[in-house]
Structures are given as structure tokens and as C-alpha cells.
C-alpha positions, 0 to 999 in steps of 0.5 A: 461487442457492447456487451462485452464493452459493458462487462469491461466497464462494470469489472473496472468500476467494481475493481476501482472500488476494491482500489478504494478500500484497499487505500482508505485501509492503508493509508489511514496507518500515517495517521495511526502511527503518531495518534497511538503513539500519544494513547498508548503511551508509546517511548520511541519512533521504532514502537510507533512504526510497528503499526506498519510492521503488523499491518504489511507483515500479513502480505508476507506471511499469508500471500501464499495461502491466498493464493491458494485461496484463490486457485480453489475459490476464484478471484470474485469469491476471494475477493469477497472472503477478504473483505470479510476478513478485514471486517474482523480485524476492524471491529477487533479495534473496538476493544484495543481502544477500550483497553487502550491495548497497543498490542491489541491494536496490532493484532487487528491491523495484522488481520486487516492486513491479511485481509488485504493480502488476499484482496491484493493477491486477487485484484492485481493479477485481474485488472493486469489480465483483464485487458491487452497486456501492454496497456496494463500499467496504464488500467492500474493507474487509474486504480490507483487514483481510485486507491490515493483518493481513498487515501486522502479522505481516509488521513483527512478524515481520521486527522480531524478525528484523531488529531485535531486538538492533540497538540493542546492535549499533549502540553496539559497531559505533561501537568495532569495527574495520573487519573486525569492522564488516563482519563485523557487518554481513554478519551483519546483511543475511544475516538476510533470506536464509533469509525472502526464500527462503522468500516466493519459494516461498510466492509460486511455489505460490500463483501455481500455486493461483490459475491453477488455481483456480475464480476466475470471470473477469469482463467489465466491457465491451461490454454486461455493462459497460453493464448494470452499470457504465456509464451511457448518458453513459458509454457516448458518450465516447471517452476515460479523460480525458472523466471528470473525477472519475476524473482527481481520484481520480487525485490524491486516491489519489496524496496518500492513499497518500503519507500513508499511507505515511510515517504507517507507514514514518517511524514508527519512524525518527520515534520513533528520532529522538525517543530511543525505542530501536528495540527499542521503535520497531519495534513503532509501524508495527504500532500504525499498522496496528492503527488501520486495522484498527479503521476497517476494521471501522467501514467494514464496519458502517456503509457503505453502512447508516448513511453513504455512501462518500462521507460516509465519506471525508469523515470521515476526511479531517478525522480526517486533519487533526486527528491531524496537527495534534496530531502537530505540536503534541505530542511524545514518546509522544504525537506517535508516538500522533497518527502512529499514529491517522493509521492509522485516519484513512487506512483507509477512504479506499483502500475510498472513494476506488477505487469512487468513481473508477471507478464507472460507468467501463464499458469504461474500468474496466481503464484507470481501474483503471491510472491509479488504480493509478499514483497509488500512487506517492504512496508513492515520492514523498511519503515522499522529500519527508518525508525531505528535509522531516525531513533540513532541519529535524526529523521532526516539523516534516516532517509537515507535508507531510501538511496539503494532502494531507487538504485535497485528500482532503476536497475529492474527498470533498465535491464532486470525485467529483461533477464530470462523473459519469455519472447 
């Protein structure tokens, strides 16, 4: 029974470190957006916001092959192949930034992006499965401080690097001549070089640490699966779409990561636009960050003790709901506020909404876990439409794309993850 103690203590301490990447890599992109909208010259909000696009639109279009990945590899070697993966996007950022080439950039996230949505694919499905199923949103919650502290050094760290200084920069490049203006602006790119070397090798060893790691593998099919995660119903279908509630968690995710996202990455180019220098602007993703931190942390003491996963995401769906009305209805501080509670609002619906959609799906549990992961494109695409929405009439009028998707989250939470559910 230690024995087995130890090994659940080692997976989760190794899983957390996975969390860790995966959110230093994300959530750098709040910083991105406003950094290579000053170096690539870049005209309007809906250009800056294709960084999010290329990034999350990886999870759509290679969460199936991943999961294929997986069925011939397993968990522990994928998860090692997709920090390889994301070393190449990386060190891809070397060039963009000499050539200051925003498409090159894209190309990079985009493989970063792939990346992680096999890492994605992998780890999700393993820290729900690896423990009592009832207790799973409470074990991804704790995966996610690993993932929102990632994040918060990630914006702090490339804040100081990036943005620092930018607000002097931008009024003298309005002066300069255009070789000084290059110049300026070569500068400017090169500051990601020396750190995007630096997160390839970072990525290479750990790939190296993971492959050579007691990581146990897991089996979610056949009989193992039947014992544990599926149900007799379960068991006599024959297709991924015979589970209604997991094609809802499908929507339910896609709408929540879209949320999430502009709630962090807009945020400091909402606050530029409300006249907030961006020496200040560039700490406001970290405060959203810091708001799911505190849920997290709610998530862990309560569920599954005090309230269920499900009544959960109820509640922070409607916190959803509330914060962006009062973003929408204030202004200044205040309304950036409101943006930045959106963090504590979101932090438990990733923890509910995953376990809730693949619970029981048995030998379905890797293809589920793609089709999940695909919804992450919530990220490409919704912020794209906020930046259509904030380019049209203003930033602060666009967030109400947000409304219909904490709507869609609280219907999942009160009855979708119901419809068709094995017993």
C-alpha cells in the first residue's frame, strides 16, 4: 500500500510539472499579443489576436491524430514526443524574431501549439483516471495552480522583457526615421531570442526526464476500462457519438476556453485602450491568473466534501454571468476588475467540465479526451471574434460575446452532463 501511495505521489508530482509547461506556454500569449503588435507593425486588434488563433487552432486540427498517437505509443511516451514538438515551434521564434516575420511567428505557436495538443490529449485523461473518479476535478485543480502559477511567471517574466519600456519606445518610433524605426524595432523582436533558446533546451531535457521516468502507464480499455470507467450501457455502444453529454462537454469547453482566453489575453490590450499605460496594463493578465488561483484552491477544499463537480460549475458559471455584466456596465479599474474576476469564474469549469464529459466513457476515454481537446480551439476562434466585435464598436462592448457562452456552461452544468449518461 506505500508502494502504491508513492507511485500516486510521484505520477502527480510529475503530472504537475507537465501542468506547469503547458501554462507557462500558454499564457505567455497575453503578453505576445500586445509585444508583436508594436514589432510587427501590426494595424488592427484582429491581427494581434491571430497569435491566439495559430496557437489554439493546433488542438483542433491535431487532437485526433494525438489521440492516435497515443493508442500506439502510450501516455508516458507521448507525453515526451510533445515536449519535443514544442521545442521545435520554439526554437522556430529564433528566426521570426531576426526577420521580425509575424507569419513566422505563427508558424512557431502553431507547432507549439501541436505540441500541446498531444501533451493535452495525454494528461488529461490521465490524472482524471488515475484516481476515484468522483474526486477528479478536485486532483485537476490542483494541476491547475501548477498550470496558473506557470502562467503568472510566464506574463511576469516576459512582461519585464518584452514590455517594460514599450510605452517610451511607442511615442519616439512616432518621430523616428525609418532606419531608426527598424532598428528600434529589430531590437525589440530580438528580446525573445536568448528566452525562446533557452525554453527549447528546457523542453528537450524534460522530454529526456519524462521518457526515462517511473511514470506508470495506464490502460482505460478492455476490462481495466469496464472495472473502473465504463458502465454496462457503456460498453454496448459502438460509437463516441452514442454519448450525448460528451458531445455537450464538447460545446461546453470549446465556449469555456474561448472565455477564458479573452478574459486573459484581451486584458491588457483592453486596459491600453481604456488609457492604462501598458507599463501597468502588462501586470492585469497575472491578476486574472491570480483570480483562478483563488478558485483553485476553493475547488480542492470543497469538491468532491461540501458540493459535487457538477454543482461546482454551476456556480461559476453564473459568477461568469454576473462579472461580465458589471464589465459591461462599469468602466476604467473597475471594468479591467470585473475582466480579471472572470479568472476566478473560469478556474473550476476545465476541473468540472473534462471528468464530467468523459466519466465512464470506457474504451472511448482517448477518443473522448481528442474531441475534448479540440474544443480548445474555443481560444482560436472566439478571441478572433472579440477582436472583430472590439475593432467594430469598442473593447468593452465586445465582451459581450461572453454572456451565451456562460449560458451554454450552466445548462451543461445543470442538466447536458445528464443527457444520455451511462448509470
Amino acid at each position: 500500500m506505500n508502494q502504491q501511495k508513492s507511485n500516486y505521489v510521484m505520477s502527480m508530482l510529475i503530472i504537475g510539472m507537465l501542468f506547469f509547461t503547458i501554462g507557462f506556454a500558454t499564457w505567455v500569449n497575453g503578453t505576445l499579443i500586445p509585444y508583436l503588435k508594436i514589432a510587427c507593425e501590426l494595424e488592427t486588434e484582429v491581427q494581434s489576436y491571430l497569435v491566439a488563433t495559430a496557437f489554439f487552432i493546433a488542438y483542433t486540427l491535431m487532437a485526433l491524430p494525438s489521440s492516435y498517437v497515443l493508442n500506439k505509443v502510450g501516455y508516458k511516451k507521448g507525453m515526451s514526443l510533445s515536449l519535443l514538438v514544442m521545442a521545435v515551434g520554439a526554437i522556430i521564434f529564433v528566426p521570426a524574431a531576426q526577420v521580425r516575420s509575424f507569419d513566422l511567428f505563427l508558424v512557431g505557436l502553431f507547432i507549439i501549439g501541436t505540441g500541446l495538443a498531444l501533451l493535452q490529449t495525454a494528461v488529461n485523461p490521465y490524472v482524471s483516471i488515475i484516481g476515484p473518479a468522483e474526486s477528479a476535478a478536485q486532483r485537476i485543480s490542483i494541476m491547475g495552480i501548477s498550470n496558473k502559477v506557470a502562467g503568472i511567471l510566464a506574463g511576469l517574466i516576459f512582461g519585464y522583457i518584452t514590455l517594460s519600456d514599450v510605452d517610451a519606445l511607442e511615442a519616439s518610433l512616432e518621430i523616428m526615421s525609418l532606419e531608426e524605426k527598424a532598428a528600434a524595432l529589430d531590437e525589440l523582436a530580438s528580446r525573445v531570442i536568448m528566452p525562446y533558446y533557452i525554453i527549447a533546451g528546457v523542453l528537450v531535457l524534460l522530454a529526456a526526464a519524462i521518457f526515462k521516468s517511473p511514470l506508470p502507464e495506464i490502460d482505460d480499455s478492455g476490462e481495466d476500462a469496464a472495472a473502473g470507467n465504463e458502465s454496462d450501457v457503456a460498453a454496448q455502444r459502438t460509437s463516441v457519438f452514442q454519448f450525448p453529454y460528451l458531445l455537450l462537454g464538447v460545446v461546453a469547453l470549446f465556449l469555456y476556453v474561448g472565455a477564458e482566453v479573452i478574459a486573459g489575453d484581451t486584458i491588457i490590450s483592453y486596459g491600453k485602450s481604456l488609457g492604462i499605460s501598458l507599463s501597468t496594463a502588462r501586470y492585469f493578465t497575472q491578476a486574472t491568473l491570480a483570480c483562478m488561483l483563488l478558485g483553485y484552491v476553493i475547488g480542492i477544499f470543497t469538491i468532491p466534501k461540501y458540493i459535487s463537480q457538477a454543482k461546482a460549475l454551476s456556480i461559476f458559471a453564473i459568477l461568469g454571468l454576473i462579472f461580465s455584466v458589471c464589465a459591461l456596465v462599469t468602466d476604467g479599474f473597475v471594468s479591467v476588475g470585473f475582466i480579471a474576476l472572470l479568472g476566478l469564474a473560469n478556474s473550476l469549469m476545465w476541473p468540472a467540465i473534462f471528468p464530467l464529459s468523459i466519466h465512464k466513457l470506457g474504451r472511448f476515454t482517448k477518443t473522448g479526451s481528442a474531441m475534448l481537446v479540440m474544443a480548445i480551439s474555443g481560444g482560436a476562434l472566439l478571441p478572433l471574434a472579440y477582436g472583430a466585435l472590439a475593432d467594430a464598436i469598442d473593447g468593452r462592448s465586445a465582451y459581450v460575446i461572453l454572456l451565451p457562452c456562460y449560458a451554454f456552461i450552466l445548462f451543461f452544468a445543470v442538466k447536458g452532463h445528464k443527457i444520455g449518461a451511462p448509470k
